[in-house]
C-alpha positions as CSV (number, residue, x, y, z in Angstrom):
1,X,57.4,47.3,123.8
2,X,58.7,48.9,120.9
3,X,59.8,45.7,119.4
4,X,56.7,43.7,120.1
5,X,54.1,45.8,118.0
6,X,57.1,45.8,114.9
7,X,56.2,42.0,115.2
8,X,52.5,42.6,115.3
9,X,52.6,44.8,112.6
10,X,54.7,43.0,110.4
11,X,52.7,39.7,111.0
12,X,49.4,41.0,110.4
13,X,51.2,42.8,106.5
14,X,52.5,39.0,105.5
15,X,49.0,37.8,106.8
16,X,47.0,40.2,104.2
17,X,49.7,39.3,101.9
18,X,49.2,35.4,102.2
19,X,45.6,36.3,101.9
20,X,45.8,38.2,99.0
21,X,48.1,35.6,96.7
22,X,45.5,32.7,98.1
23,X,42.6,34.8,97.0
24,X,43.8,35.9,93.6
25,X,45.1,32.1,92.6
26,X,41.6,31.2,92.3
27,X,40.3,33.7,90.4
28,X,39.4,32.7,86.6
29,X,41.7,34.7,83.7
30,X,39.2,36.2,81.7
31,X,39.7,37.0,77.9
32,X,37.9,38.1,74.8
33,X,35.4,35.7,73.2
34,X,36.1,36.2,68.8
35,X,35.2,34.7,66.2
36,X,36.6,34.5,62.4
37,X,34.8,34.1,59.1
38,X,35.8,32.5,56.4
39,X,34.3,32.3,53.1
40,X,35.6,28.9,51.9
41,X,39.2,29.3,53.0
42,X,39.6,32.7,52.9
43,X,39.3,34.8,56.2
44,X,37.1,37.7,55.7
45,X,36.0,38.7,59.4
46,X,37.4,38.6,62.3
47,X,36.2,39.9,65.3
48,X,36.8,40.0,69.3
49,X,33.6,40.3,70.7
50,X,34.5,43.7,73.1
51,X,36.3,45.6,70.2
52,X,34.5,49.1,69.6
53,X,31.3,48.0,67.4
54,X,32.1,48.2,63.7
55,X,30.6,48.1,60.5
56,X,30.5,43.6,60.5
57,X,29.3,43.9,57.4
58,X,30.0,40.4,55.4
59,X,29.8,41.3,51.6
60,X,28.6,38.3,49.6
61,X,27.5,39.7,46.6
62,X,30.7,38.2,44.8
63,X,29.8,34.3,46.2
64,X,29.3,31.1,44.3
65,X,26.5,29.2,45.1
66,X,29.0,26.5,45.8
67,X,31.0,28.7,48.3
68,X,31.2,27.8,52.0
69,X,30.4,30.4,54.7
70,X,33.0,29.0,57.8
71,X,32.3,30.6,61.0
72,X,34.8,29.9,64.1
73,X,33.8,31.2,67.3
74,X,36.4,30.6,69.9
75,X,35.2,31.1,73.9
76,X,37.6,33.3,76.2
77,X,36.8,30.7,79.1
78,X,37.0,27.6,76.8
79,X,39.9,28.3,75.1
80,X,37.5,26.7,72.7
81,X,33.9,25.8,70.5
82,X,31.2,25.8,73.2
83,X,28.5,23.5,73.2
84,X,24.9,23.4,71.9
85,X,26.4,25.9,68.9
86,X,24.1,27.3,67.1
87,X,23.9,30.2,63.9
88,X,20.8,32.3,63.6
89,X,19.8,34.2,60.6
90,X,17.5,36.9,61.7
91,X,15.5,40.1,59.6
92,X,15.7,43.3,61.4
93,X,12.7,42.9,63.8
94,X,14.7,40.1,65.5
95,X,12.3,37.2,63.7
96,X,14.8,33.9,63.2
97,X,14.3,32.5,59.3
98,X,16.6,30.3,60.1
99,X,18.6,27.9,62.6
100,X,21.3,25.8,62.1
101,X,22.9,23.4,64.7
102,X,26.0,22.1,64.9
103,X,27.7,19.2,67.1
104,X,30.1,19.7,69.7
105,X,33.4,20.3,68.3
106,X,35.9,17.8,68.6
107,X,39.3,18.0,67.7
108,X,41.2,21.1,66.2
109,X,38.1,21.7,63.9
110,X,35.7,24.4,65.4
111,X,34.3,25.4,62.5
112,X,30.7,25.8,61.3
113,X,29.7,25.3,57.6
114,X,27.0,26.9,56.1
115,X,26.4,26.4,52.3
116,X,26.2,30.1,50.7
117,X,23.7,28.7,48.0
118,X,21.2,28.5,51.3
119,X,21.8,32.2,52.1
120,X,21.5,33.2,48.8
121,X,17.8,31.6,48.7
122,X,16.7,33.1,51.8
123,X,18.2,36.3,51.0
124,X,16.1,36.1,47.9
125,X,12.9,34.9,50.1
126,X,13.4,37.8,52.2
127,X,14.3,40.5,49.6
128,X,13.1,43.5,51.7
129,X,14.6,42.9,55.1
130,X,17.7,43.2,57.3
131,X,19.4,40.2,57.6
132,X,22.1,39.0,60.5
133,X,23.9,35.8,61.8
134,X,23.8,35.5,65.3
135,X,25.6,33.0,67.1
136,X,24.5,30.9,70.8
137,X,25.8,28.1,72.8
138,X,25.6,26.8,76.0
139,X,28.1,28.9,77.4
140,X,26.9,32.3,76.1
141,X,23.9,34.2,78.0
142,X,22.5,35.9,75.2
143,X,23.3,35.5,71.2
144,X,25.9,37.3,69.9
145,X,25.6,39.4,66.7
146,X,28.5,38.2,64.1
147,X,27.7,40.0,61.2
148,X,24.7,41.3,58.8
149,X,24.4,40.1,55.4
150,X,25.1,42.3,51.8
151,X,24.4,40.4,48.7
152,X,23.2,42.3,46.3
């Protein structure tokens, strides 16, 4: 008797067993979206999107007009750009001045350009506000803040 409920016991443990490696070798690994800015080739954010919220503060006042703001936002899930990327510049009330779209990435290159002489003149347009990049895609719910603008 004894020796039958050992068995019972011991097959229903390498049942939940079974069950629980089946179970979890399905599950997705999750990770941390982050992204990097560069201004022309040198990195001067970089960010994982569930670090403890910090200053992002990208300080431009020292660009060229014919600098290159490089943004690289990498997807945990992707390992990769997403699709349908997008950069928003926004004031403070949440109004979008302006969008810029961007293909699919291809290749080793997930980078989005953005001329610096184009923020310049819209920071100069919009002298008195609050200004933010904000990046979407496909793959993201909502729009994730990057970074607000100083270029005075």
């Amino acid at each position: 008797m004894k020796k039958t409920t050992f068995n019972q016991a011991f097959i229903k443990v390498f049942a939940l067993i079974i069950l629980c490696f089946t179970a979890f070798s399905f599950t997705t690994k999750f990770g941390l979206d982050s992204y990097e800015i560069y201004l022309n080739n040198k990195l001067i954010l970089k960010q994982s999107v569930n670090q403890p919220l910090s200053l992002r503060v990208l300080q431009l006042d020292k660009a060229n007009e014919n600098d290159q703001l490089r943004i690289t936002y990498k997807h945990c899930t992707l390992k990769g750009a997403g699709t349908d990327r997008n950069i928003v510049l926004k004031d403070e009330k949440g109004n979008t001045l302006k969008n810029w779209s961007f293909a699919d990435a291809t290749g080793s290159d997930l980078s989005m350009v953005i001329s610096v002489k184009e923020l310049l003149l819209l920071e100069k347009n919009n002298a008195h506000h609050d200004l933010s990049l904000h990046y979407t895609a496909k793959e993201l719910p909502k729009e994730q803040l990057l970074a607000s603008l100083h270029m005075k």
